[in-house]
C-alpha positions in Angstrom: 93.3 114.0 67.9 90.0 116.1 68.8 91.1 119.3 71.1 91.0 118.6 74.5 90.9 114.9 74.1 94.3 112.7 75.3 95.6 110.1 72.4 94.9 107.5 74.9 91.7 108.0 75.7 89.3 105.6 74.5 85.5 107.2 75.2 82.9 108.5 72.5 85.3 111.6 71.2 82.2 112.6 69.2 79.4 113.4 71.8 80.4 116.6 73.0 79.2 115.7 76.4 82.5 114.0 76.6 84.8 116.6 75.3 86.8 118.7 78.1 85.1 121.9 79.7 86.8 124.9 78.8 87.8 125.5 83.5 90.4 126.2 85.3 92.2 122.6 86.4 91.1 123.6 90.1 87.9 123.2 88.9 88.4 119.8 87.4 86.3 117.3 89.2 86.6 114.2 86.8 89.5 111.4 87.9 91.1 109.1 85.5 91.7 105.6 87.7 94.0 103.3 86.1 95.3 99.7 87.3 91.5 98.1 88.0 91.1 94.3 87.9 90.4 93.7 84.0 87.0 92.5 85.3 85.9 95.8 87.1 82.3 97.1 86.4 80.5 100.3 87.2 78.7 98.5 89.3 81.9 96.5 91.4 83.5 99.7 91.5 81.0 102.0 92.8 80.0 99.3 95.4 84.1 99.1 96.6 84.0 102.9 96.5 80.4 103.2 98.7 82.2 101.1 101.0 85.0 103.4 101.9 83.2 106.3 101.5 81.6 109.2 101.8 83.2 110.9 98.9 80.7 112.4 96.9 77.7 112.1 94.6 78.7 110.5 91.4 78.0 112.5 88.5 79.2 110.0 86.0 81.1 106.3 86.0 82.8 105.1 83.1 84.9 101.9 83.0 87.2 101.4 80.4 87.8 97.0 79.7 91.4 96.4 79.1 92.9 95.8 75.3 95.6 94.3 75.3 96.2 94.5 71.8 96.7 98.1 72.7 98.7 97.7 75.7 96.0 98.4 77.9 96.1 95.1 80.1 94.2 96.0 83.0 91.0 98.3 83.3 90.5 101.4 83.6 87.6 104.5 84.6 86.7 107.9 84.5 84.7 109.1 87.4 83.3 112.7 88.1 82.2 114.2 91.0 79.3 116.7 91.6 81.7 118.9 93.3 85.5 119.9 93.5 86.3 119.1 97.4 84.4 115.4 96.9 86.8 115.0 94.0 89.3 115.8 96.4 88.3 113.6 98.5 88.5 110.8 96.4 91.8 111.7 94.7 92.7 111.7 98.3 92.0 108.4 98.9 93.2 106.6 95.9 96.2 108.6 95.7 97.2 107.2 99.1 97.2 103.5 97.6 93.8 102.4 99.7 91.8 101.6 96.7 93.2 97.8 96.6 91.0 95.6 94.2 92.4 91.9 93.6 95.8 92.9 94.7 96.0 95.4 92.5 96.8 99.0 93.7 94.5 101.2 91.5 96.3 104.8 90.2 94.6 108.2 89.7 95.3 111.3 87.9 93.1 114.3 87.2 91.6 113.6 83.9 92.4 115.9 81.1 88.4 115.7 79.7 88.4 118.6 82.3 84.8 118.4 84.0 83.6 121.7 86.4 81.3 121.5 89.2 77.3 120.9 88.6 75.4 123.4 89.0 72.3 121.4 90.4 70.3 121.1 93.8 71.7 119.1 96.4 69.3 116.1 96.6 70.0 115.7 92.7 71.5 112.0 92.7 72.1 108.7 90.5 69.1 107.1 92.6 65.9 107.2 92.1 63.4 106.3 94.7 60.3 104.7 92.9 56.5 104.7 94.2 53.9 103.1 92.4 51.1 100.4 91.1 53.2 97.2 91.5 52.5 96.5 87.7 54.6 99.5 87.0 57.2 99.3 90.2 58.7 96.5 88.9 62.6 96.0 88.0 61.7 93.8 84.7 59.1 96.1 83.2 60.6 99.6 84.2 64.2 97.8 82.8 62.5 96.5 79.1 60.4 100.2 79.4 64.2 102.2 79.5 65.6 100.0 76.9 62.7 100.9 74.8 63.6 104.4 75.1 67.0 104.0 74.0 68.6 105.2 77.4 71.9 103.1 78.3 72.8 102.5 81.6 74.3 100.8 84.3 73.2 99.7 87.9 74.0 99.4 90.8 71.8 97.8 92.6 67.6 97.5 92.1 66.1 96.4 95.2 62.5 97.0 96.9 61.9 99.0 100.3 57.9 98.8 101.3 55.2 96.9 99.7 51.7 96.6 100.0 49.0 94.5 98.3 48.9 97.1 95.6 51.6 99.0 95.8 55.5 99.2 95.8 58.2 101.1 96.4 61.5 100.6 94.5 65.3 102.3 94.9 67.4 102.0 91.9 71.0 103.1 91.9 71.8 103.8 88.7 75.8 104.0 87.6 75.8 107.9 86.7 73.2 110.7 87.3 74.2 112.3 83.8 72.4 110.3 81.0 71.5 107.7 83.1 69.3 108.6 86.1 68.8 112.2 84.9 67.0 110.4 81.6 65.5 107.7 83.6 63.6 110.0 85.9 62.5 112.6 82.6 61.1 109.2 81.1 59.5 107.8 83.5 57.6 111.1 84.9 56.7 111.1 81.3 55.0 107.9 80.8 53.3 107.6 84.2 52.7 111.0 85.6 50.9 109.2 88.7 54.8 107.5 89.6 56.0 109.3 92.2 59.8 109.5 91.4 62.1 111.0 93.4 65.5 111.7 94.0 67.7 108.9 96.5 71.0 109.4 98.9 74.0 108.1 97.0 75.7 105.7 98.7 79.1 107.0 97.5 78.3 110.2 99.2 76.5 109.3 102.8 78.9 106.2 103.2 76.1 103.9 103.5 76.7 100.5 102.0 74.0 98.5 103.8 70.5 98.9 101.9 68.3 98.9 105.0 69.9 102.1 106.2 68.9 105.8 105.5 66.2 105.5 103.5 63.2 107.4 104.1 60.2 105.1 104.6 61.4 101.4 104.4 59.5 99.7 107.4 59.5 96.3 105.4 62.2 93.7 104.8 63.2 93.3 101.2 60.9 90.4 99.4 62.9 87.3 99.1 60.7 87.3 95.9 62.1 90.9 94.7 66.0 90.1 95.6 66.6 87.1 93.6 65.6 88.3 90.3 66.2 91.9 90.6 69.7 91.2 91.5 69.9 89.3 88.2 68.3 91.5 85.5 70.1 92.9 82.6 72.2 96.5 83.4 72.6 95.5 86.8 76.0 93.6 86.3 
């Protein structure tokens, strides 16, 4: 068993990313949530969680698929907050059995893989507000273009806010900021300096589950064009 790490736990042990933070437990502001349907994803749970929010911006969003061949017969996820009170507020919430998912009354406990507060500026988030030649701002290119580079991630949701003849702007939710959106955003400032990338409201956070709300700029209806095959491309189950 690595230091730090519970017998039962069944994440990357070696990336020391994942091992616990050497804090105080009133500092802890990672949640292990057990009893999820077996089909749960990042993306169904985050979207169940934005609806009964706010809570806080997600840091990171692990799920866990069940193995029964282990005894693990439903799923399972780790979820850390940017901050203690929002993962109070969630424990809050779960602990009082409203976190109902296909009949199935999820559980939580503080996880053990101990994770402190982030020490980062407050419009830090998951999502990432795109703007940009519609070439580039484009969910199929910018998904093969972050596949390329190795980065593994989960989504939310992909969907555009304004467009132009030559021009579009994107939101991407992606499932955590660390790894995911954090590398994201470092990659794509990278290889098109002329993106302008920017840092999104978290719908776990404001509460907002409804796309067209709170956010900055959209005076244009989401292409008909845009939804049906952003909503289908790889990462964003």
């Amino acid at each position: 068993m690595v230091a730090g790490v519970s017998p039962n736990y069944r994440g990357d042990v070696v990336n020391p990313r994942n091992l616990a933070a050497d804090i105080p437990p009133e500092l802890n502001c990672s949640l292990f949530v057990t009893n999820l349907p077996g089909a749960t994803t990042v993306k169904i749970l985050l979207q169940v969680l934005a609806s009964h929010g706010p809570f806080d911006r997600i840091y990171a969003c692990h799920v866990t698929e069940p193995d029964p061949a282990q005894g693990f017969t439903t799923a399972s996820a780790k979820i850390t907050t940017f901050s203690r009170p929002g993962a109070e507020r969630l424990y809050s919430f779960i602990a009082q059995n409203r976190l109902v998912m296909n009949n199935l009354v999820s559980r939580v406990i503080w996880n053990r893989n101990m994770v402190g507060p982030q020490p980062l500026p407050q419009h830090y988030t998951r999502v990432l507000c795109l703007r940009g030649p519609k070439t580039v701002v484009d969910g199929h290119v910018l998904f093969r273009f972050l596949q390329r580079c190795n980065i593994t991630f989960h989504t939310q949701d992909v969907f555009v806010t304004q467009e132009t003849e030559n021009e579009r702007a994107m939101v991407w939710q992606f499932g955590s900021y660390r790894a995911q959106a954090e590398a994201a955003r470092a990659a794509l400032q990278a290889r098109w300096p002329a993106m302008a990338v920017q840092f999104g409201p978290d719908p776990c956070a404001t509460g907002i589950h409804d796309r067209a709300v709170g956010l900055p700029g959209r005076n244009v209806v989401d292409r008909n064009v845009q939804q049906g095959p952003l909503g289908m491309i790889p990462g964003s189950q």
